[in-house]
N, C-alpha and C positions, 0 to 999 in steps of 0.2 A: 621629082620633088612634088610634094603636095602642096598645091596651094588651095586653103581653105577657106579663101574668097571667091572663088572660081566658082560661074554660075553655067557648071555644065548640064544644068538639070538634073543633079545629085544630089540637092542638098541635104544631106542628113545630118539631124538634130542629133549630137551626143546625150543626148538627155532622155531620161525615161518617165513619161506622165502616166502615172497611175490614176483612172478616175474611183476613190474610194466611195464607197455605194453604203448607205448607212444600214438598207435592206439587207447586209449581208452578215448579219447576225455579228457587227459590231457594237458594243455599248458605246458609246458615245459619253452620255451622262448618267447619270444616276437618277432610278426610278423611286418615288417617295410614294409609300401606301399608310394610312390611316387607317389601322386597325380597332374592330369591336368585337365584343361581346353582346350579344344579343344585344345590339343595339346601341351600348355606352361605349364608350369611346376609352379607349385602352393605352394607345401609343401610336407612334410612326415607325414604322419598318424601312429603313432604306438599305436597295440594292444599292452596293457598291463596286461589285463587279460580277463578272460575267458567270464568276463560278456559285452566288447567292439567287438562292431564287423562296419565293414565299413561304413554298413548303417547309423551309429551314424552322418556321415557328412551328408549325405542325410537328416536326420530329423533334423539337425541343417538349411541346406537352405531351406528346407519347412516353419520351425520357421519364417526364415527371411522375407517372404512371396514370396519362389521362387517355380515354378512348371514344367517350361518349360526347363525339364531336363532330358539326358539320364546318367547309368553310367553303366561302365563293366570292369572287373577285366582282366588284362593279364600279368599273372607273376604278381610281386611283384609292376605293375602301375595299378592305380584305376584311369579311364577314362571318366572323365564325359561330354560331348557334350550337349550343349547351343546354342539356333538359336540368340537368341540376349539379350542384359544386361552381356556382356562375361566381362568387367571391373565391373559389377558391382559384379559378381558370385568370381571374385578374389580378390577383395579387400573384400568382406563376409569370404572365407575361409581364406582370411591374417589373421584376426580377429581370428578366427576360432583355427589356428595353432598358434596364440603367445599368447591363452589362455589357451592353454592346455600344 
């Protein structure tokens, strides 16, 4: 018979401790970026899982038929620079942000 108060120097724990590591490409929370257009401010973009990532604005302006466009991330603003259509690139992403 088992007795599983016996202190034979076996004691093994029934139980499995997983240490979860947030490094390990888990989302945890959800990442908020403040988007512009050259400079004005546009909307907030939030990730809300793992499968959203910023680019998803970018392939929505390409959808729209836009191409002449830079972006870059700093800190928690997503930057995007436009030589011209800059009313047409914010009134796309208005759209854009009261759809989602």
């Amino acid at each position: 018979m088992l007795d599983r108060n016996s202190t034979n120097g076996n004691n093994m724990n029934p139980f499995v401790v997983t240490d979860f590591d947030a490094s390990a490409g888990v989302k945890l929370n959800e990442d908020t970026y403040e988007v512009f257009v050259n400079g004005s401010f546009v909307g907030r973009k939030t990730l809300k899982n793992q499968g959203e990532n910023l680019s998803d604005i970018d392939d929505f302006l390409r959808n729209q038929g836009f191409s002449d466009f830079t972006t870059s991330v700093d800190g928690d603003h997503y930057m995007i620079e436009v030589s011209n259509q800059e009313d047409d690139f914010s009134n796309a992403l208005s759209v854009y942000f009261n759809n989602r």
